[in-house]
C-alpha positions in Angstrom: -35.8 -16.9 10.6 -34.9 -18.3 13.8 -33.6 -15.9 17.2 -30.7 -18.0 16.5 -30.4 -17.5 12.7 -30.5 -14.2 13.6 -27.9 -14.1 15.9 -25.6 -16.4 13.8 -25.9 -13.9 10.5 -25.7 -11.2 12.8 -22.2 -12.0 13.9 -20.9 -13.6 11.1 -21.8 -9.6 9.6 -20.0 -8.0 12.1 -17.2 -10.6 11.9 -17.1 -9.3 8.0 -16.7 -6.1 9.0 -14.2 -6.1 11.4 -12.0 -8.1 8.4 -12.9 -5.6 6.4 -11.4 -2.7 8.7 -8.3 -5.0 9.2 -8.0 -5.0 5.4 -8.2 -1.8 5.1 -5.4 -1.0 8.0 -3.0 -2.9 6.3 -3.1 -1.9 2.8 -3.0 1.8 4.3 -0.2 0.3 6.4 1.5 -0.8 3.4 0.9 2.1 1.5 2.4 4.1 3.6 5.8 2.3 3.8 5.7 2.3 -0.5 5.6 5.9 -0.4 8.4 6.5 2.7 10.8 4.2 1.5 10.5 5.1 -2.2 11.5 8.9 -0.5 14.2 7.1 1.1 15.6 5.5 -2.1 15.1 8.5 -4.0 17.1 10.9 -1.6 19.9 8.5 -1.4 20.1 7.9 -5.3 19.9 12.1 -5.7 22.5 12.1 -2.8 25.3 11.1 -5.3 25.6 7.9 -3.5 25.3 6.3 -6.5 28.1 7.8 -8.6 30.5 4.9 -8.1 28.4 1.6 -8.8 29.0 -0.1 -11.8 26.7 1.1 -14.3 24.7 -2.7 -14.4 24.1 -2.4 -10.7 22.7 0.7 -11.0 20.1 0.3 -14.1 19.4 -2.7 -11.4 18.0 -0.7 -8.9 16.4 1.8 -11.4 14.5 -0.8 -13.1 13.7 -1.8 -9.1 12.5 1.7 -8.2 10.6 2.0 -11.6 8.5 -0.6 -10.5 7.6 0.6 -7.3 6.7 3.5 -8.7 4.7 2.4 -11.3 2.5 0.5 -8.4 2.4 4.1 -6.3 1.0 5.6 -9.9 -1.4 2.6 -10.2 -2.4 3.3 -6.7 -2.8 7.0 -7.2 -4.9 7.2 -10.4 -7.9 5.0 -8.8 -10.1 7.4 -6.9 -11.9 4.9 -5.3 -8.8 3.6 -4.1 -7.5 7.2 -2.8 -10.8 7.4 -1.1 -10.6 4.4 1.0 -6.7 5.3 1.7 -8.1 8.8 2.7 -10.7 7.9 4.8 -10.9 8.5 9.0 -14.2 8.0 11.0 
């Protein structure tokens, strides 16, 4: 290898890494909001708020929320997934 080659696989590693940190921030980011607002939805709907809507409406946003939380279970059952969710430097 080259002083060049070096320095071009070099930074194209580091490049990689830095994606991979970006990645990671934003499905963390976007985990987070999953779990909040599915807290949000699910004190609302146990607020009563609910009681009026037309019964279609409602099964609606169930089926909605169901599938929401079907992704958070997904989420939560892969340890290797929890572990990069859970990880700080």
């Amino acid at each position: 290898m080259t002083i060049q080659s070096d320095l071009t696989e070099t930074w194209q590693e580091k490049k990689e890494r830095e994606d991979l940190f970006t990645a990671r921030a934003s499905l963390e980011n976007l985990t987070n909001v999953l779990l909040e607002e599915l807290g949000r939805f699910e004190e609302i709907k146990n607020s009563g708020s609910f009681a009026t809507l037309p019964t279609e409406l409602l099964q609606a946003f169930v089926r909605w929320e169901t599938a929401y939380k079907d992704v958070k279970t997904l989420l939560m059952a892969d340890s290797e997934i929890i572990d990069i969710y859970q990880w700080r430097p």
